[in-house]
N, C-alpha and C positions, 0 to 999 in steps of 0.2 A: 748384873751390876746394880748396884745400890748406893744411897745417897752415902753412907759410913764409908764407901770405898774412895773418897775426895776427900780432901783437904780445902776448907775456906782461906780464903787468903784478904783480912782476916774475917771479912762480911759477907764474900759471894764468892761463888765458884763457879764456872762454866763450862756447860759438859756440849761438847760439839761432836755430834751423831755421824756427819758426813758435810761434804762442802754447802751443804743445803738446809740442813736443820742444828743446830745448837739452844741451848737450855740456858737462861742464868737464874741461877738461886740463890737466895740473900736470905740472914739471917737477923737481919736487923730491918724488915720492914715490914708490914701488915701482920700481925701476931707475934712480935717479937715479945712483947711482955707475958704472953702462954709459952714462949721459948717454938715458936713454929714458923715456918717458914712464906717465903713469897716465890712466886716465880713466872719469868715470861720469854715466852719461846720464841724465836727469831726465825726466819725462813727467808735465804736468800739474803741472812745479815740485815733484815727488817723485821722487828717487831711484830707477829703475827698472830690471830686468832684462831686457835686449831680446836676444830670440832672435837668434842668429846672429851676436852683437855682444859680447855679457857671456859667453852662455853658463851659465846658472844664477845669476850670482853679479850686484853693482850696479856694482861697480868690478873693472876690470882695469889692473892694471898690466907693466912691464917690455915697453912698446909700442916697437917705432922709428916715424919719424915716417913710414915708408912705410905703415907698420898704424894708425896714426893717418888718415894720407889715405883709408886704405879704408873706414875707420869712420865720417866724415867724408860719404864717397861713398856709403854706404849711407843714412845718415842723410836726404840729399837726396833720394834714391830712396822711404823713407817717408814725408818731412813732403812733399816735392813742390818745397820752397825751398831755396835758397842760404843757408849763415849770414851772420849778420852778429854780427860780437862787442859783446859787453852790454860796458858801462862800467863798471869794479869799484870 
Protein backbone atom coordinates (compact mmCIF):
# COMPACT_ATOMS: atom_id res chain seq x y z
CA UNK A 1 0.00 0.00 0.00
CA UNK A 2 1.09 3.42 -0.77
CA UNK A 3 0.22 6.90 -0.21
CA UNK A 4 -1.44 7.25 -4.25
CA UNK A 5 -3.71 4.43 -3.23
CA UNK A 6 -5.91 7.28 -0.69
CA UNK A 7 -7.88 9.82 -1.50
CA UNK A 8 -7.41 13.33 0.70
CA UNK A 9 -10.43 14.55 1.66
CA UNK A 10 -9.53 17.63 0.78
CA UNK A 11 -6.27 18.25 3.21
CA UNK A 12 -5.78 14.92 5.12
CA UNK A 13 -6.33 11.36 4.96
CA UNK A 14 -6.15 8.72 7.69
CA UNK A 15 -4.96 5.52 7.19
CA UNK A 16 -5.84 3.32 10.42
CA UNK A 17 -3.51 -0.07 10.57
CA UNK A 18 -5.50 -1.71 13.35
CA UNK A 19 -7.58 -0.71 16.50
CA UNK A 20 -4.17 0.52 17.91
CA UNK A 21 -2.21 2.34 15.28
CA UNK A 22 -3.60 4.89 12.55
CA UNK A 23 -1.69 7.60 10.52
CA UNK A 24 -3.02 11.19 9.67
CA UNK A 25 -1.45 12.98 6.61
CA UNK A 26 -2.13 16.44 5.61
CA UNK A 27 -1.12 18.09 2.72
CA UNK A 28 -1.25 21.53 3.64
CA UNK A 29 1.09 21.65 6.68
CA UNK A 30 4.87 21.74 7.13
CA UNK A 31 6.14 21.71 3.36
CA UNK A 32 3.19 22.33 1.73
CA UNK A 33 4.80 25.14 -0.47
CA UNK A 34 7.62 22.12 -1.80
CA UNK A 35 3.95 20.29 -2.34
CA UNK A 36 5.18 17.56 0.58
CA UNK A 37 3.74 16.30 3.26
CA UNK A 38 3.16 16.11 7.28
CA UNK A 39 2.33 13.49 9.37
CA UNK A 40 1.61 12.13 13.01
CA UNK A 41 0.85 8.74 14.11
CA UNK A 42 -1.66 8.06 16.88
CA UNK A 43 -1.39 4.86 19.19
CA UNK A 44 -4.32 4.10 21.21
CA UNK A 45 -6.08 7.28 19.33
CA UNK A 46 -3.16 9.52 21.13
CA UNK A 47 -0.92 11.26 19.36
CA UNK A 48 2.29 9.23 19.71
CA UNK A 49 6.18 9.30 19.12
CA UNK A 50 7.24 6.00 17.24
CA UNK A 51 10.86 5.13 17.20
CA UNK A 52 12.31 5.09 13.83
CA UNK A 53 9.23 7.07 12.40
CA UNK A 54 9.02 10.55 14.43
CA UNK A 55 12.18 10.30 16.05
CA UNK A 56 11.56 12.07 19.27
CA UNK A 57 9.03 14.29 18.24
CA UNK A 58 4.57 13.39 17.39
CA UNK A 59 4.57 14.98 14.04
CA UNK A 60 6.93 15.28 11.11
CA UNK A 61 6.64 17.20 8.57
CA UNK A 62 8.35 18.27 4.94
CA UNK A 63 7.80 14.33 3.91
CA UNK A 64 7.73 13.51 -0.02
CA UNK A 65 5.28 10.94 -0.69
CA UNK A 66 8.26 8.37 -1.20
CA UNK A 67 8.92 8.88 2.91
CA UNK A 68 5.52 8.81 3.29
CA UNK A 69 5.21 5.17 1.66
CA UNK A 70 8.02 4.24 3.94
CA UNK A 71 6.24 5.35 6.97
CA UNK A 72 3.26 3.70 5.68
CA UNK A 73 5.54 0.29 5.17
CA UNK A 74 6.78 0.39 8.58
CA UNK A 75 3.59 1.00 10.10
CA UNK A 76 2.22 -2.37 8.37
CA UNK A 77 5.32 -4.14 9.64
CA UNK A 78 4.13 -3.02 13.39
CA UNK A 79 0.41 -3.22 13.52
CA UNK A 80 0.76 -6.43 11.13
CA UNK A 81 -2.31 -4.91 8.69
CA UNK A 82 -2.93 -3.10 5.65
CA UNK A 83 -4.63 0.55 6.18
CA UNK A 84 -7.76 1.26 5.24
CA UNK A 85 -8.72 5.03 5.29
CA UNK A 86 -11.36 6.16 8.16
CA UNK A 87 -14.13 8.55 6.69
CA UNK A 88 -13.63 12.17 7.76
Amino acid sequence: MKLADFKFNPTQVVLKFSDRYSLSIINNGHGKEHNLYEIAPFVNGQMAELPGITNGDTIVGYLSEEEVNAIIKKIVLISGKDPVAEVL
